[in-house]
C-alpha positions as CSV (number, residue, x, y, z in Angstrom):
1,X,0.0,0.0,0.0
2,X,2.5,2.8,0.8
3,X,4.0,1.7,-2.8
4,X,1.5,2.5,-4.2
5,X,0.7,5.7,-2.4
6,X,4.2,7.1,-3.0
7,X,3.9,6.6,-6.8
8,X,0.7,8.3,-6.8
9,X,2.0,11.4,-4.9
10,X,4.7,11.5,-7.6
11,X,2.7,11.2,-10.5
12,X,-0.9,12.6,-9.2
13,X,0.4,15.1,-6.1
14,X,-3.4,16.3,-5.7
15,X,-5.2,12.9,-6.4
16,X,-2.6,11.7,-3.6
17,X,-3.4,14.6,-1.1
18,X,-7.4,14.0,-1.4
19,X,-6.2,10.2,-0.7
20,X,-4.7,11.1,2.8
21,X,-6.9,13.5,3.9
22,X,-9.6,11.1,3.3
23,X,-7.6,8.0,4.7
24,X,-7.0,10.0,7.8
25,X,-10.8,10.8,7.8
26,X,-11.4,7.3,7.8
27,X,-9.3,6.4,10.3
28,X,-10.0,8.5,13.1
29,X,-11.1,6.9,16.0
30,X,-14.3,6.9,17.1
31,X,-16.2,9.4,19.3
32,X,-16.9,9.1,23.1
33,X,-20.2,11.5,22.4
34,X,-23.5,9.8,23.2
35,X,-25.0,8.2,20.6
36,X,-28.6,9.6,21.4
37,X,-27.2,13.1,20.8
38,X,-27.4,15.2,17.2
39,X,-23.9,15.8,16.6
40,X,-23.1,12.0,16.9
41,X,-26.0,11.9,13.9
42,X,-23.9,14.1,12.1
43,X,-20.5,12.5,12.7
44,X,-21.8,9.3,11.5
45,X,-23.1,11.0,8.3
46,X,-19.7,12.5,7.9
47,X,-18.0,9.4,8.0
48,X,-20.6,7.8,5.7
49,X,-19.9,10.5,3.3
50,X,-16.1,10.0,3.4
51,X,-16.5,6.3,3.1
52,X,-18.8,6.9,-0.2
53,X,-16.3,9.8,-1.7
54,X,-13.2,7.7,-0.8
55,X,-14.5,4.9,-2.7
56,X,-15.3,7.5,-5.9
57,X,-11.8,8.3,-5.3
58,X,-10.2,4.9,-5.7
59,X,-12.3,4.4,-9.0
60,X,-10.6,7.8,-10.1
61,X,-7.7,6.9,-9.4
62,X,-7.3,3.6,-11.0
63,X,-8.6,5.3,-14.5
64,X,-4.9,6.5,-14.6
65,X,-2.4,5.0,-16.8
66,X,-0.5,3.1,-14.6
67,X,-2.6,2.7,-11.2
68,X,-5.0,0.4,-12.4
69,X,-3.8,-1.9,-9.7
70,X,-3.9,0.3,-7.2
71,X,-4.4,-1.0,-3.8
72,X,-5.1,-4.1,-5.3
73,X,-3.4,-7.6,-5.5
74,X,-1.7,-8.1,-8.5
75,X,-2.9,-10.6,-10.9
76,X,-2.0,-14.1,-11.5
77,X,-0.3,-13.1,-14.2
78,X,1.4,-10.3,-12.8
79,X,2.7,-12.8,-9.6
80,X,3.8,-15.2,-12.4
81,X,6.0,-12.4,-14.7
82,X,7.4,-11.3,-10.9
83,X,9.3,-14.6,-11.1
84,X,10.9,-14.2,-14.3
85,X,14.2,-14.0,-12.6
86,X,13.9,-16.5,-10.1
87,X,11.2,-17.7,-7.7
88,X,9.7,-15.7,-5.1
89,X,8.5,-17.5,-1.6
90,X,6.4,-15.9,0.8
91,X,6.4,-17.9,4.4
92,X,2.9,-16.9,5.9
93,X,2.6,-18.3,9.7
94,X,0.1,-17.9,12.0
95,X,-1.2,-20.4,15.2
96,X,-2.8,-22.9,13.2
97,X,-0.4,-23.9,10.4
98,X,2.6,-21.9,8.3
99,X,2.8,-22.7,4.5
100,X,5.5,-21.2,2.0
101,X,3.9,-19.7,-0.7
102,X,5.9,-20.2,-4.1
103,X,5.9,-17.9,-7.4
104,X,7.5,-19.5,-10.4
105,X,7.1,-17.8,-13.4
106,X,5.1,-21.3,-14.8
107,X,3.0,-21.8,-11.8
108,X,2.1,-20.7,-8.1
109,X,2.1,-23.6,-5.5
110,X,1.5,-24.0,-1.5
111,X,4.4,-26.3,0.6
112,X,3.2,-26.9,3.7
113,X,5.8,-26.2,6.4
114,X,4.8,-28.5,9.6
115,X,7.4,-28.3,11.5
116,X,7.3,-24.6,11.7
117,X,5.3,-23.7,14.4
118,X,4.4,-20.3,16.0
119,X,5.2,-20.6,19.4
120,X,9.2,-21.9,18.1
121,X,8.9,-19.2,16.2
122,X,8.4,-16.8,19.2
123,X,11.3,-18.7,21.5
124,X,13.3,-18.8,19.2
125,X,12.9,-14.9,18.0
126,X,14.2,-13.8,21.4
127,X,17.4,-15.4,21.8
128,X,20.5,-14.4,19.5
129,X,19.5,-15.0,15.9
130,X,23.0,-15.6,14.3
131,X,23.6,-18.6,17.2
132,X,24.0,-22.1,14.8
133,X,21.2,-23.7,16.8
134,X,18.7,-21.2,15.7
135,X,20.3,-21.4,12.0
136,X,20.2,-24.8,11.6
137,X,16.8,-24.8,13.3
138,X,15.7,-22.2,10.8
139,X,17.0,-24.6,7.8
140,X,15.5,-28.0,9.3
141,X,11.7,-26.3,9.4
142,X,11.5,-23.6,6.7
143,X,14.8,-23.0,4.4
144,X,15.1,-27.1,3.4
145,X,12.2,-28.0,2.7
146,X,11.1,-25.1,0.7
147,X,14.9,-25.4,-1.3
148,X,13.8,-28.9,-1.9
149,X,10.2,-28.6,-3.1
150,X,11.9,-25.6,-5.9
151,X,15.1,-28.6,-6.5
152,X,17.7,-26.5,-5.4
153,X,19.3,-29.5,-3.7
154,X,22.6,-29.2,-4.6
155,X,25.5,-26.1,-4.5
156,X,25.2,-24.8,-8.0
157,X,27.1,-25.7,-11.0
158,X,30.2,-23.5,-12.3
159,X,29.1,-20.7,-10.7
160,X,25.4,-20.2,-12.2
161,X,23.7,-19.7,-9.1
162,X,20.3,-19.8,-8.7
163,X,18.5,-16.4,-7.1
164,X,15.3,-16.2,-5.4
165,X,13.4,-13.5,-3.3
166,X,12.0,-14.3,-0.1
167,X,8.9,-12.4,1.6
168,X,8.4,-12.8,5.3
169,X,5.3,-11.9,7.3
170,X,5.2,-11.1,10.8
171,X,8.3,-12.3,13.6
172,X,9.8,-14.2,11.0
173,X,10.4,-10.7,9.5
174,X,13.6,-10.8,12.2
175,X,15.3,-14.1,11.1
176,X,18.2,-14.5,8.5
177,X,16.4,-17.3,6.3
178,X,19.3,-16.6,3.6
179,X,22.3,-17.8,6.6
180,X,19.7,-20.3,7.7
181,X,21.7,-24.2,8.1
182,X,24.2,-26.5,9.1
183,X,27.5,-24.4,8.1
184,X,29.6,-26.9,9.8
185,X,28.5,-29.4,7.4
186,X,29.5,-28.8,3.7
187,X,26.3,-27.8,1.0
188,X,23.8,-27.9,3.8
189,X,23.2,-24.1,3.9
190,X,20.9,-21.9,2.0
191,X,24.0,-20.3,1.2
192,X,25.6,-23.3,-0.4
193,X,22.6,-23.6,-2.6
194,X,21.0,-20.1,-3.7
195,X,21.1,-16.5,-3.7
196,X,19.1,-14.8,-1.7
197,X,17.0,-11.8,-1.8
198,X,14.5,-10.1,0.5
199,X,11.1,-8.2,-0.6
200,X,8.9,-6.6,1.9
201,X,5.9,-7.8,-0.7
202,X,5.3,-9.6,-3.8
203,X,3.5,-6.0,-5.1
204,X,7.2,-4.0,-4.0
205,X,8.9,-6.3,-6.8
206,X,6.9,-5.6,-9.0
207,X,7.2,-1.6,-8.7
208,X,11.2,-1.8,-8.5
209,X,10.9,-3.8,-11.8
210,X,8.4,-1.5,-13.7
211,X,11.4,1.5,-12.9
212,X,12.8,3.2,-15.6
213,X,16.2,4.5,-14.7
214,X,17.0,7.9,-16.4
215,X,19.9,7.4,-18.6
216,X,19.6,11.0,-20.6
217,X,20.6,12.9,-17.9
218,X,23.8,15.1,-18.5
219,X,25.4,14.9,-15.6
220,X,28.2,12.6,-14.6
221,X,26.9,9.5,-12.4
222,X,28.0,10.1,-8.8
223,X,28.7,7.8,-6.2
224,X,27.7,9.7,-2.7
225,X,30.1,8.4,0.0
226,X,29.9,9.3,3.3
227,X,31.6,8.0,6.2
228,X,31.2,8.8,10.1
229,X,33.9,7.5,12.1
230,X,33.6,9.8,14.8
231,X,30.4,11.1,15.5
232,X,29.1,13.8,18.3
233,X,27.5,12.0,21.4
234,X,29.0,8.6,20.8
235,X,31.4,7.1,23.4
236,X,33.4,5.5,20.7
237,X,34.7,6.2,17.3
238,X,34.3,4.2,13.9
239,X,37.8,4.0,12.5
240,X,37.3,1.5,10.0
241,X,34.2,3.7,8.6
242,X,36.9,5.8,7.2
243,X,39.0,3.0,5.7
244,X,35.8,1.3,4.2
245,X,35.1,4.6,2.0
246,X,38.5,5.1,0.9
247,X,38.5,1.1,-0.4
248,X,35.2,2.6,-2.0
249,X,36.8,5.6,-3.5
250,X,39.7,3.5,-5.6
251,X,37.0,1.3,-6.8
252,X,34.7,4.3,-8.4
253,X,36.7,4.6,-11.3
254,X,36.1,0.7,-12.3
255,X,32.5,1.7,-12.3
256,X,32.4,4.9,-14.4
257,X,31.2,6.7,-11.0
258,X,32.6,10.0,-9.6
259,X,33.0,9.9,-5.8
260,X,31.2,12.6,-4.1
261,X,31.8,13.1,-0.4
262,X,29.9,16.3,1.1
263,X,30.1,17.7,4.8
264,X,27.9,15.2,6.5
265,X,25.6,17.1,7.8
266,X,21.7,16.4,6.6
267,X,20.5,19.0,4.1
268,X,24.1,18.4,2.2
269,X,23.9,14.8,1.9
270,X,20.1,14.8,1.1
271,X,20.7,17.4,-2.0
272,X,23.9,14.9,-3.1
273,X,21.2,12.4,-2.4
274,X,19.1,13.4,-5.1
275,X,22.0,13.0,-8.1
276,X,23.5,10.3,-7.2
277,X,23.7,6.3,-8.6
278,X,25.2,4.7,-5.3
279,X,24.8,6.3,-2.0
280,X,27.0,4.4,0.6
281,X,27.2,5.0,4.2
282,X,29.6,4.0,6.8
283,X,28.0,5.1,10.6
284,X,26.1,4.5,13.3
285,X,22.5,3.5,12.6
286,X,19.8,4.0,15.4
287,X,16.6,1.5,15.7
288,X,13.8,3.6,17.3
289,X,11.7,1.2,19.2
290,X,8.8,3.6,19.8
291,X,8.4,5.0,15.9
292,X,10.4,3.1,13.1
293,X,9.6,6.0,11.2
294,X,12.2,8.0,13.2
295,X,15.3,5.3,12.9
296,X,18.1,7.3,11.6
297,X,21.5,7.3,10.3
298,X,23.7,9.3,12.7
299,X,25.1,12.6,10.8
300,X,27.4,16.0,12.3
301,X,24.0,17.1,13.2
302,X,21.4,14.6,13.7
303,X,20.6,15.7,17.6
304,X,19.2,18.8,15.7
305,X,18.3,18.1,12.0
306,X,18.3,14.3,11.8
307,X,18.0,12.0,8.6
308,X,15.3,9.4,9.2
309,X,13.2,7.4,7.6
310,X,10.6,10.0,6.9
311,X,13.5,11.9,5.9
312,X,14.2,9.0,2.8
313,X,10.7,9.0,2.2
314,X,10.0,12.3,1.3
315,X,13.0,12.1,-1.3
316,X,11.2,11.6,-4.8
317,X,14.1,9.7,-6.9
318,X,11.6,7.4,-8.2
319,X,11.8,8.7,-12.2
320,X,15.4,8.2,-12.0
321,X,15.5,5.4,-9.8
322,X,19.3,5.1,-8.1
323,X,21.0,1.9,-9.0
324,X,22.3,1.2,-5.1
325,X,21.6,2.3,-1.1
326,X,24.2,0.5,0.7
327,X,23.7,1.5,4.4
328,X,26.9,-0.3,6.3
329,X,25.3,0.5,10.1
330,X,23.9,-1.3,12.8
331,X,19.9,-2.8,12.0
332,X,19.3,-0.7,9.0
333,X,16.5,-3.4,8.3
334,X,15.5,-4.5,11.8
335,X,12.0,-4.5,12.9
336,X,12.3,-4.4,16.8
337,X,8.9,-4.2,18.1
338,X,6.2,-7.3,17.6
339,X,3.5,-4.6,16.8
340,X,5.4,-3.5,13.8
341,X,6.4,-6.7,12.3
342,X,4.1,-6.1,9.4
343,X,4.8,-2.7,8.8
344,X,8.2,-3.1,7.2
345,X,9.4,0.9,8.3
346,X,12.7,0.8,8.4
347,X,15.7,2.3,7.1
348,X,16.4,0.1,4.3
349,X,12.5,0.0,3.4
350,X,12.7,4.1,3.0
351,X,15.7,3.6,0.4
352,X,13.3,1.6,-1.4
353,X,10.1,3.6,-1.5
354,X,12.3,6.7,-2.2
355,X,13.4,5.0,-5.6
356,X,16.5,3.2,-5.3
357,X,16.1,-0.3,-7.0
358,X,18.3,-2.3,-4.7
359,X,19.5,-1.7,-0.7
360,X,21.9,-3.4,1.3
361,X,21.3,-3.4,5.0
362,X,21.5,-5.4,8.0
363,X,19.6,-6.8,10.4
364,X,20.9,-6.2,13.4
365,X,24.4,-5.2,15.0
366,X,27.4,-5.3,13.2
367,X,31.3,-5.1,13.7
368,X,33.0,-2.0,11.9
369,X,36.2,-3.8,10.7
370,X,34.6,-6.4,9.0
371,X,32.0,-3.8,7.4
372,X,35.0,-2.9,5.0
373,X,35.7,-6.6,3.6
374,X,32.1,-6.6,3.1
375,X,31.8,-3.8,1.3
376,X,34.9,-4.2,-0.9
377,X,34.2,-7.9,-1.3
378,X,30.6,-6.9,-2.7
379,X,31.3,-4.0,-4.9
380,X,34.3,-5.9,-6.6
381,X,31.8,-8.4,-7.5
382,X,29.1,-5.6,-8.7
383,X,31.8,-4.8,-10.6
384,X,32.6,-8.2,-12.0
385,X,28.9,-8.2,-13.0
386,X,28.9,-5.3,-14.8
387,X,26.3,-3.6,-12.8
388,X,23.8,-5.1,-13.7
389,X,20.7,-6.0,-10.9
390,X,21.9,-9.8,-10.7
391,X,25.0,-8.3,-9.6
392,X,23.9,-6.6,-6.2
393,X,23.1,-9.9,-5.2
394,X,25.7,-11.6,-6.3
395,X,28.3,-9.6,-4.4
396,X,26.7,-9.5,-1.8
397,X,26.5,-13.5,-1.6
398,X,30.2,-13.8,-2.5
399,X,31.4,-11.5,0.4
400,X,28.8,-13.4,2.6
401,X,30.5,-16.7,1.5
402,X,33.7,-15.6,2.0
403,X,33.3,-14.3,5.6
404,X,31.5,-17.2,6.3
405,X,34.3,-19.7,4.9
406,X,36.9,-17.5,7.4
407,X,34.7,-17.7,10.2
408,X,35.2,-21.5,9.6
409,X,38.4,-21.1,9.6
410,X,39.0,-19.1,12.6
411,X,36.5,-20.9,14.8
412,X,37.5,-24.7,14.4
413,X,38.0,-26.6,16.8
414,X,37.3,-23.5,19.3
415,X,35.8,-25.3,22.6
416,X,37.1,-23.0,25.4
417,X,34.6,-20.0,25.7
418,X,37.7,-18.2,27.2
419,X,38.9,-18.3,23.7
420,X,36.3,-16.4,22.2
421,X,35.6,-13.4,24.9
422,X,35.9,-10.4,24.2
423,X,39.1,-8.2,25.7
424,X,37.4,-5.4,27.5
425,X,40.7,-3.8,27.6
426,X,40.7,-3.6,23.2
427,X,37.0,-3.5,22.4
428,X,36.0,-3.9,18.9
429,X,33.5,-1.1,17.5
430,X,30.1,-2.0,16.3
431,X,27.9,0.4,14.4
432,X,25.2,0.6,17.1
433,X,23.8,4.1,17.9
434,X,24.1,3.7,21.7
435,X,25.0,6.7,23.7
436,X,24.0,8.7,26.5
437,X,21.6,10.8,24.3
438,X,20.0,7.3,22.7
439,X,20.4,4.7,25.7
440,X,22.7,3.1,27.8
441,X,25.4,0.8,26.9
442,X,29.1,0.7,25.6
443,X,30.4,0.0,22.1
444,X,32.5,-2.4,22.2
445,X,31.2,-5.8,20.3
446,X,30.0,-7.8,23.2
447,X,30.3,-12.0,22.7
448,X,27.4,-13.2,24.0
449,X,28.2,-16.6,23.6
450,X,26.1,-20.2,23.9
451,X,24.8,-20.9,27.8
452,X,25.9,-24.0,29.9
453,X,22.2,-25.4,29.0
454,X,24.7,-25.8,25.5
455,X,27.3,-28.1,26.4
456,X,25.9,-30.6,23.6
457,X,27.6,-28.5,20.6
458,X,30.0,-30.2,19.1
459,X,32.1,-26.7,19.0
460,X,31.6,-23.4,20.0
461,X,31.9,-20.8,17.8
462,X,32.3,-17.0,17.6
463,X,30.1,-14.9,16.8
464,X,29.1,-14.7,13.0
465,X,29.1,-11.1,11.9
466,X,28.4,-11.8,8.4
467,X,25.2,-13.3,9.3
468,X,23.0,-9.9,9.3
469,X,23.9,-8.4,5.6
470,X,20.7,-8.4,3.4
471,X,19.8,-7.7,0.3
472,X,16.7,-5.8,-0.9
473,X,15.9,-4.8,-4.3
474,X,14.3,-6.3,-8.0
């Protein structure tokens, strides 16, 4: 729905402004005033009205070229042509019984999942999600069975790997389904067997796909770099963010882009915002638990003029729809309240909406030294790919591969949990906004390693920061 409404205020500004004020009508809760009185006969004629003039203005709205769809599903057809470039699953759970929904472009299909259950889902969703009991839960009950029922049963051959989307609804909207497996075990990941995607809706594909990106424009494409390695009110500094946008910087030049790297304050990076093909930031993000609309990415100034997600939204880049939003900060696409699961507000959602076809995020809190191999592993491989939107994907799943494959490395055979502390004397950064003016806490990566109830794991591993990278986009 707020797809749909943001195209419309692009392409229909007064058509979109009757919408709202209509919606809002609509919405307004109801009235404490007795019911026997005359002015609660006349608010209930008001509301009939608005529910009879809202509906004329949905009819309206879909005679335009282009919004005949509008708040609707989209059609069989439609769902199919979605798939064109790989299937598309959407896992729908509830109490009585979760099912994964697949889109092929031949056919649409319903897999039962019943192992996945609700309440696991819930126990499970408040532990630590990267922990290889939850990930190899996650691939026993949803990511196997579903790879299996599309034949994705094997790591793909000569490096033709297969890409699909997936769509989550509800808690699940917190779990990494595309690190979901047993990664001790060779080919038994979702990794080892697909690329993965993510799509807040079936309907959100479709718009990033029906884009047209705006290739008469005179000016030089610009990457937009920005990088906050120390930032006012944090208790510690960033000083890989840096170092991440100077790897950034040499690689520009390989993709035809000129780097662009304004004072980072909001209003300057917003106007930069609106020219450029890649916007990449290296920072703090900050989850606000109370309104998702109000998550930001920490600039010079953000206790004054901050850049949120209403911020994003109120960009309009949609007719020349930016290639790439790479936000490298702590939860850029984490939901972190139960009552908006279904919302999908979030940092990385707000790139979307605003225009950009594809956004890498994360899901919760990362560490800032490995942010740069990430980043350079990834856009060496957007490269490779010749920028095409395979290639987004593709990077990403290389870089995620190949900090998985060292984490491997560096964790075998690790059974003392001494081992894997953390040295509170040499703290590692993370890009987590927590300070005195946003909450409590220190920033140095904490290893919150498996209880004593886990004793039964045949090793104990560190913590997995590659786990959280996602990638959203057509």
């Amino acid at each position: 729905m707020r797809a749909d409404i943001q195209q419309l205020r692009i392409k229909h500004p007064d058509l979109a402004d009757r919408f709202a004020d209509l919606r809002d009508k609509l919405d307004a809760p109801s009235s404490s005033i007795d019911v026997t009185s005359t002015l609660y006969d006349a608010r209930v004629t008001q509301r009939h009205n608005a529910s009879k003039e809202f509906d004329s203005l949905t009819v309206e709205i879909r005679k335009q070229e282009g919004f005949e769809d509008f708040l609707l599903a989209p059609s069989e057809e439609k769902l199919r042509a979605a798939a064109k470039d790989g299937p598309i699953v959407v896992i729908n759970i509830c109490g009585m019984r979760c099912d994964a929904f697949i889109v092929e472009e031949h056919q649409i299909r319903n897999v039962f999942l019943p192992n996945l259950n609700w309440d696991d889902i819930v126990k499970n969703s408040k532990g630590e999600l990267w922990r290889p009991k939850v990930l190899e839960w996650l691939w026993d009950v949803l990511a196997s069975p579903v790879l299996d029922a599309l034949g994705f049963t094997e790591p793909a051959d000569n490096d033709a790997w297969p890409h699909m989307w997936w769509v989550t609804t509800s808690v699940l909207a917190r779990f990494p389904i595309h690190a979901a497996g047993y990664h001790k075990i060779s080919n038994k990941s979702v990794l080892d067997r697909v690329m993965s995607s993510y799509s807040p809706s079936i309907k959100a594909i479709v718009h990033g796909r029906n884009r047209l990106r705006n290739r008469n424009d005179a000016r030089p494409s610009q990457a937009l770099l920005v990088a906050m390695q120390d930032t006012p009110g944090m208790r510690a500094q960033l000083p890989f963010a840096a170092k991440e946008v100077q790897v950034l910087r040499e690689l520009c030049k390989n993709m035809a882009l000129k780097p662009v790297e304004p004072q980072p304050r909001k209003q300057d990076v917003l106007l930069r915002l609106s020219e450029c093909e890649i916007f990449h930031f290296a920072g703090h993000g900050h989850t606000d638990i109370d309104d998702p609309s109000l998550s930001q990415l920490l600039l010079e100034d953000w206790r004054t003029d901050k850049l949120t997600v209403n911020s994003l939204l109120e960009m309009n880049l949609y007719e020349r729809a930016p290639f790439l939003a790479y936000l490298s900060a702590c939860g850029t696409g984490e939901i972190a309240v139960s009552k908006f699961y279904d919302e999908n507000i979030h940092l990385v959602s707000a790139c979307q909406l605003a225009g950009f076809r594809h956004v890498i995020g994360t899901l919760w809190e990362v560490n800032d030294e490995l942010c740069v191999d990430i980043a350079k592993i990834t856009y060496e491989g957007i490269i490779s790919g010749g920028m095409t939107d395979e290639s987004v994907c593709r990077g990403l799943h290389q870089a995620t591969r190949t900090l998985r494959e060292r984490w491997l490395r560096s964790s075998h055979g690790a059974r003392s949990k001494k081992k894997l502390a953390t040295n509170s004397e040499a703290p590692l950064s993370t890009r987590s906004a927590e300070s005195s003016d946003l909450g409590s806490g220190e920033l140095s990566r904490e290893a919150v390693l498996v209880n004593s109830d886990d004793e039964d794991d045949d090793e104990v591993y560190g913590l997995p920061y590659w786990v959280p990278y996602v990638h959203f986009g057509v």
